[in-house]
C-alpha positions in Angstrom: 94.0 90.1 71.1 94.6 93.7 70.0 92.3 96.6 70.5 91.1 98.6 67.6 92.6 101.9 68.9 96.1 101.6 68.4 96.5 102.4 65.2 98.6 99.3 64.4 99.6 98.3 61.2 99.0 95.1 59.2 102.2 94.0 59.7 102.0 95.1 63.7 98.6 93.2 64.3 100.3 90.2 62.4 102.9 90.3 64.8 101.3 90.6 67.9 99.4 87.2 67.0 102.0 85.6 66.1 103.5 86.5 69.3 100.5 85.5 71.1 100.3 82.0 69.7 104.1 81.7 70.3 103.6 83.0 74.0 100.4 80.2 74.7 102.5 77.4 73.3 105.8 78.5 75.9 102.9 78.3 78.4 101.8 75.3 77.6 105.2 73.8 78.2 105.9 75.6 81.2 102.6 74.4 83.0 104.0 70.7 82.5 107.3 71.6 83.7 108.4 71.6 87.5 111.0 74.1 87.3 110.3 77.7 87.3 112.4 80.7 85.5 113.2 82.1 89.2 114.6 78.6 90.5 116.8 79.2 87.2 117.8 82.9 87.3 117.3 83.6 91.3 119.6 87.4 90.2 117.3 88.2 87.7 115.9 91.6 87.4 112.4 91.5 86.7 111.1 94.2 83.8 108.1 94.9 82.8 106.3 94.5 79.5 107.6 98.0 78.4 111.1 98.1 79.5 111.7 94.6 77.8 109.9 95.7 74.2 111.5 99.4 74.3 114.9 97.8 74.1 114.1 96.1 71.2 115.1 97.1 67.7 112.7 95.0 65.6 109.4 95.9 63.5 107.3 95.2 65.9 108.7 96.3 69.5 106.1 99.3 68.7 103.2 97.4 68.5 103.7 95.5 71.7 104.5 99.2 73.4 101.7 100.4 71.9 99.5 97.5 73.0 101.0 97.7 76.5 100.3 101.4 77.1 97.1 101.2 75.7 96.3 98.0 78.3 97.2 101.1 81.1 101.3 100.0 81.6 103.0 102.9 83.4 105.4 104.1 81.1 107.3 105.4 84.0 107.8 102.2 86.1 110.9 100.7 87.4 111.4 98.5 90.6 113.1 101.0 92.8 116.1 101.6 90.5 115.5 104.7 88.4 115.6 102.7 85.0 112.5 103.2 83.2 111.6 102.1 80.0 112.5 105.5 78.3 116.3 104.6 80.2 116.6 101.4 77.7 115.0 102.3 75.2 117.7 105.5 74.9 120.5 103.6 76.1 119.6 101.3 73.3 119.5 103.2 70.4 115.5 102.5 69.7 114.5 106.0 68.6 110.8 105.1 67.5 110.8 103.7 70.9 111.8 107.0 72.8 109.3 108.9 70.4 106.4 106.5 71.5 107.2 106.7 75.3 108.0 110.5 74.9 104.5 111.5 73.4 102.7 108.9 75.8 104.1 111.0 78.9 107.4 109.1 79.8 108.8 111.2 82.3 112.5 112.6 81.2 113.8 113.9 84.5 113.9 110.1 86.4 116.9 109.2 87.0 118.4 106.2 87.7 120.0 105.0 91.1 122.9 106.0 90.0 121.9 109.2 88.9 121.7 108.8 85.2 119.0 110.5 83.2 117.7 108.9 79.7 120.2 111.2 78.0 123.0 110.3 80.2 122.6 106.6 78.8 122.2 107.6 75.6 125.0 109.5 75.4 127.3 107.1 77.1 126.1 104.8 74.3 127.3 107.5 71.3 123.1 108.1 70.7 123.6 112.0 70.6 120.2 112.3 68.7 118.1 110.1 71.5 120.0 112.3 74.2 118.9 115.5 72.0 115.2 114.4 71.8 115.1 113.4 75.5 116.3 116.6 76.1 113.9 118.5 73.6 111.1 116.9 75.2 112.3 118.0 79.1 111.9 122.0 78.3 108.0 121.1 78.5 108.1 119.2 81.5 108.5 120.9 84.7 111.5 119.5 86.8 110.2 116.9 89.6 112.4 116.5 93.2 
């Protein structure tokens, strides 16, 4: 399941197969069921792989980012709305998470429909040190219209 060149700890690669017999056993019991998770949540907002994980304050969140960046996952998608995965992975608190999208070229000058940057969320959230790294890493980009 997981490629060689991610540098992923033991604990990491455990993880991810864990996760991956976990994921093929939900599924299995979706294929037999009729209903699907849209006919359940018809508001949900649909995420992908790396604005779900970045979120996420557990051990292994960075192995899954890893694994979905190195499986080519744009680590500055969103549907439309601004909020990428470097916007909840700030707004969250997950600073191994900002470091990870930061040094795999997470753009810090999207903002969000609303007009909040990475920082902006971070900040609203009391995570001075994510909105100060989000920030750090901005002098070397050049600003995008």
């Amino acid at each position: 399941m997981t490629d060689r060149n991610l540098d992923l700890t033991a604990q990491e690669n455990s993880a991810l197969e864990q996760d991956k017999l976990t994921m093929g056993l939900v599924k299995e019991a979706n294929a037999s069921q009729p209903v699907t998770i849209a006919s359940i949540f018809p508001d949900a907002i649909p995420m992908s792989t790396l604005q779900y994980w970045s979120a996420i304050q557990r051990s292994d969140a960075l192995a899954h980012l890893k694994q979905a960046i190195a499986a080519g996952d744009n680590v500055n998608e969103h549907n439309g709305d601004g909020y990428t995965a470097l916007h909840s992975a700030a707004e969250n608190g997950c600073t191994g998470n900002v470091k990870l999208l930061l040094g795999n070229g997470a753009d810090t000058t999207i903002r969000t429909s609303s007009g909040k940057s990475a920082a902006d969320l971070a900040r609203q959230q009391g995570y001075e040190m994510i909105a100060t790294l989000r920030e750090t890493a901005a002098i070397s980009q050049p600003e995008r219209r």
